[in-house]
C-alpha positions in Angstrom: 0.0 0.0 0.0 1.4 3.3 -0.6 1.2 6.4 1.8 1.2 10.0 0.7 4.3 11.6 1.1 4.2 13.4 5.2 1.7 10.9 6.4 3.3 11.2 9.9 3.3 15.0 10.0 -0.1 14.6 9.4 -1.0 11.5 11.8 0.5 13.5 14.0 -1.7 16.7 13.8 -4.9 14.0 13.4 -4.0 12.9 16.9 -3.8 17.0 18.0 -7.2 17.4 16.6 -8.5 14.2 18.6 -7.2 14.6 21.7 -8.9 18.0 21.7 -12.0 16.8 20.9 -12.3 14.0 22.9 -11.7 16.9 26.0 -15.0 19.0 23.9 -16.6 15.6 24.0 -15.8 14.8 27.8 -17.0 17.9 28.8 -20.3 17.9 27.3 -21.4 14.5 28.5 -20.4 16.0 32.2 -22.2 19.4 31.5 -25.3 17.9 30.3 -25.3 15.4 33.0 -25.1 12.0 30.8 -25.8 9.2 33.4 -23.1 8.3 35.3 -24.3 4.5 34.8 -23.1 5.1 31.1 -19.7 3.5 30.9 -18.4 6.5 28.6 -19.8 8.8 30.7 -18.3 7.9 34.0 -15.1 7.0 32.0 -14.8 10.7 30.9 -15.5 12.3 34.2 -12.6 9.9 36.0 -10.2 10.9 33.1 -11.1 14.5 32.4 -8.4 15.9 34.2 -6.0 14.6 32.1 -7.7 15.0 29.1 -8.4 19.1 29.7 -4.7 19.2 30.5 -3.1 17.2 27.4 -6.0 19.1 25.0 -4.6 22.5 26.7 -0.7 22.3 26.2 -1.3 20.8 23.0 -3.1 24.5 21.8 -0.2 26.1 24.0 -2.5 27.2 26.6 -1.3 27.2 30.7 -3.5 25.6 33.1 -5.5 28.5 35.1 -4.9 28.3 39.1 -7.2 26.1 40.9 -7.6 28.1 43.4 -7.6 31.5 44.6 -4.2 32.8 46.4 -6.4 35.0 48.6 -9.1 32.2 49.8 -5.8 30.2 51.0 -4.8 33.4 53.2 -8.4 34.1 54.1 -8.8 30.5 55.5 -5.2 30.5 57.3 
């Protein structure tokens, strides 16, 4: 079989592409509350973590601070 010529480079921006949309995806079965019974469902709300954070660097973007700097001094 033959391959056109930069197949990887490509692959390899197909897997980009997917790995963001599988975060899109994830997120919308969690927003609109897809059972948790649903083996897809539950898998992406154990996982989404991960996938938000791999779907993030690989658009260059920085993880936002989970939480405030001044609740942690309000609460000390």
């Amino acid at each position: 079989m033959r391959y056109p010529r930069d197949w990887r480079r490509d692959w390899l921006v197909y897997r980009r592409l997917e790995i963001v949309r599988s975060a899109y995806l994830d997120l919308d079965r969690l927003v609109t509350g897809a059972s948790p019974s649903v083996p897809e469902a539950r898998r992406a709300a154990d996982a989404y973590p991960m996938t938000l954070a791999a779907a993030m660097a690989l658009l260059g973007l920085s993880a936002p601070p989970r939480a405030s700097p001044y609740l942690a001094r309000a609460l000390a």
